[in-house]
C-alpha positions in Angstrom: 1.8 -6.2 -22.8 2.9 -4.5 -25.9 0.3 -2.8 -28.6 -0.9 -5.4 -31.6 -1.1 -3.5 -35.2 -3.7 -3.8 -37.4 -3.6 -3.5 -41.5 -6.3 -4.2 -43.5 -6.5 -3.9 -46.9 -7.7 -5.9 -49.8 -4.5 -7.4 -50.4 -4.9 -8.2 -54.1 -1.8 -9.5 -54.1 -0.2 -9.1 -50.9 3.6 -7.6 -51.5 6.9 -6.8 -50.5 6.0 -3.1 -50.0 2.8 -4.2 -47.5 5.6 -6.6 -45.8 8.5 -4.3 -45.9 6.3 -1.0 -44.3 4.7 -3.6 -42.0 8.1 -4.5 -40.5 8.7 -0.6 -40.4 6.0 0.2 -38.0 6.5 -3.2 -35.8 9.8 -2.2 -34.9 9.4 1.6 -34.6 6.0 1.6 -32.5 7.6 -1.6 -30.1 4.4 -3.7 -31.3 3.7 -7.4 -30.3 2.9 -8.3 -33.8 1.1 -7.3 -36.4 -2.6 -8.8 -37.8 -3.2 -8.4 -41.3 -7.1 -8.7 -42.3 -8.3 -8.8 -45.7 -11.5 -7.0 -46.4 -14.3 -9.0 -47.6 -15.8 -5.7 -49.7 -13.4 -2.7 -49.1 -16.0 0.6 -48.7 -14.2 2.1 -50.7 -13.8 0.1 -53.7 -17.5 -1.3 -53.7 -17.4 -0.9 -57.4 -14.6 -3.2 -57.9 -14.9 -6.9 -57.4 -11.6 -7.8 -55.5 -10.0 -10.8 -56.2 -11.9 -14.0 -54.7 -11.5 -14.0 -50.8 -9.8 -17.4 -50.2 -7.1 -16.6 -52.8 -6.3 -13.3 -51.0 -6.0 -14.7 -47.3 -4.0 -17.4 -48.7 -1.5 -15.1 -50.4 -1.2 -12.9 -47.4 -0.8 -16.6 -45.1 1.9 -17.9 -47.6 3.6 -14.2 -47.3 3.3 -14.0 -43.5 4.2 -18.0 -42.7 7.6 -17.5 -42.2 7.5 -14.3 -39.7 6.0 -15.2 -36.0 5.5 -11.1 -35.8 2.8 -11.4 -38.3 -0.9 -13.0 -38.4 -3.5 -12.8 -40.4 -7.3 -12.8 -39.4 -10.2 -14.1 -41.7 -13.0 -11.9 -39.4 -14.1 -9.6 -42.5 -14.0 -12.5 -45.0 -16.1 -14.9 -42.9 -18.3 -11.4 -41.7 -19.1 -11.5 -45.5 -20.7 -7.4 -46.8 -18.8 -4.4 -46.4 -15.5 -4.5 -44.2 -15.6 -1.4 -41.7 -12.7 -1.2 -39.5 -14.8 -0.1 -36.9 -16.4 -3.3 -36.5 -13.2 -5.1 -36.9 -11.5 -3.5 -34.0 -14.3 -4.0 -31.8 -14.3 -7.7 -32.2 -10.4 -7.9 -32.2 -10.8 -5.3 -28.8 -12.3 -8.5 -27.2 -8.8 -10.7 -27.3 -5.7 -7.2 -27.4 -6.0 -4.8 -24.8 -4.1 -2.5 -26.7 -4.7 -2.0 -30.9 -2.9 0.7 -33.0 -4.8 0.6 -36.2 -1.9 1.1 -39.2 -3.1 3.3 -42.4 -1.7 4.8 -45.1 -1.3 8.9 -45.4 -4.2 8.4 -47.9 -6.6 7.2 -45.6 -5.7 9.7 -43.5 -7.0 12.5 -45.4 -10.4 11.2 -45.8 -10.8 9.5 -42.5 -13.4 12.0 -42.1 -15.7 10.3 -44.2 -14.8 6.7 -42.9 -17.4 4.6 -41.0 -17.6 6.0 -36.9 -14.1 7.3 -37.1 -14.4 9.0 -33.5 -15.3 5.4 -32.5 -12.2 4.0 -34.0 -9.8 6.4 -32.3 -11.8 5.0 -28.7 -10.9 1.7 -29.8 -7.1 2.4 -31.2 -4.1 4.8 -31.4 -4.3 5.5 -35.6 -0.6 5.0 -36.6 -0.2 6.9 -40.0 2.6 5.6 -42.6 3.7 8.8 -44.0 6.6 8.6 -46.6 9.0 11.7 -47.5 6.9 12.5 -50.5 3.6 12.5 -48.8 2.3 16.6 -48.3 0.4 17.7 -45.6 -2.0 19.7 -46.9 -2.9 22.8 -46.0 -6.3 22.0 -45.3 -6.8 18.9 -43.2 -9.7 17.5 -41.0 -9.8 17.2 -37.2 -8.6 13.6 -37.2 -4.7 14.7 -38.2 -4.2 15.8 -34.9 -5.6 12.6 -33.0 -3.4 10.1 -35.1 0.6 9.6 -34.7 2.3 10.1 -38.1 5.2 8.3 -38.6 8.4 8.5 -41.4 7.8 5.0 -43.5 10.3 3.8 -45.9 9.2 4.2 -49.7 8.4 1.1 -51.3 6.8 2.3 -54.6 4.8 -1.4 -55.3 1.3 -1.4 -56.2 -1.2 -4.4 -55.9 -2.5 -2.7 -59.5 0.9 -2.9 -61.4 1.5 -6.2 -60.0 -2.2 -7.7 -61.7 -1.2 -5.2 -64.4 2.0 -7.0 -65.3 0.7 -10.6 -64.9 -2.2 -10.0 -67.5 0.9 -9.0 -69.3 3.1 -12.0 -68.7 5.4 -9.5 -67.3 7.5 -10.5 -63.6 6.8 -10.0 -60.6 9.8 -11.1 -59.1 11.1 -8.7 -56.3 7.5 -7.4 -56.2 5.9 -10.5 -54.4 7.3 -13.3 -52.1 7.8 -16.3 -54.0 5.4 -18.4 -52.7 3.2 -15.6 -53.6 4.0 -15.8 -57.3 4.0 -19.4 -57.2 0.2 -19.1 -55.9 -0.7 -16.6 -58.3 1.0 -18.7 -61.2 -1.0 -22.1 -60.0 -4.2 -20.4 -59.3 -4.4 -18.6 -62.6 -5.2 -15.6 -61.0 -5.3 -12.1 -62.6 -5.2 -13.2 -65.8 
């Protein structure tokens, strides 16, 4: 049985770069699929109120509908508080064998300070999307050496600049999936 990938995020909007990476690491790590889960409350944006949760798992379900090598899970929206991975992969341990949790270089550097992060590596492989222009530095904690880094394409699109340029009645085309825009439009959102 091959791996399943995890990717959380907050997803506020789900787009093209989370799709395109995504696709990226399915085919280079062999995975079965990948799950995407939205967070309910990301730890480390408690100070910013995300998006309301049904709008964000249906943008990433309208995104994903098309692909049977993606899914998405509601477990940290219907969990409700802060999402911790740590808790996510041990109820996802329950149905996959095998998980590799997917991150960005980012989270990588402070994974230190993330919730049980020793537990998390006993409960998945920690696949790291690194891009050309991340740097190592030249001080990094324990955790580098227990995660697999692996060359991701670049796909410079932000969740930010996207809600940045629809307050601004700016496009999104080629930023978001169609049916994601068409969502967003309907729904009012980031306005």
């Amino acid at each position: 049985m091959k791996p399943v990938g995890i990717l959380g995020g907050s997803f506020d909007p789900i787009h093209l770069g989370h799709l395109i990476t995504s696709y990226d690491v399915l085919e280079k790590r062999n995975l079965e699929k990948i799950i995407f889960v939205p967070c309910h409350i990301s730890p480390h944006k408690t100070d910013q109120k995300p998006t309301d949760n049904i709008h964000r798992l249906n943008m990433v379900n309208l995104a994903i509908e098309k692909y049977p090598y993606f899914e998405s899970s509601d477990f940290e929206i219907r969990k409700g508080d802060v999402s911790y991975t740590y808790n996510t992969l041990v109820e996802l341990k329950k149905t996959y064998d095998r998980l590799e949790l997917i991150i960005g270089f980012d989270n990588l550097i402070v994974f230190d300070k993330w919730f049980r992060p020793d537990d998390i590596l006993q409960l998945a492989t920690v696949v790291v999307m690194k891009r050309e222009i991340d740097n190592i530095p030249v001080k990094h904690n324990k955790y580098f050496d227990s995660t697999i880094l692996l060359e991701t394409s670049l796909i410079d699109i932000s969740s930010t600049e996207i809600r940045v340029r629809v307050k601004n009645n700016e496009t999104i085309d080629y930023l978001v999936p169609s049916k994601v825009k068409e969502y967003i439009s309907k729904h009012g959102l980031y306005k």
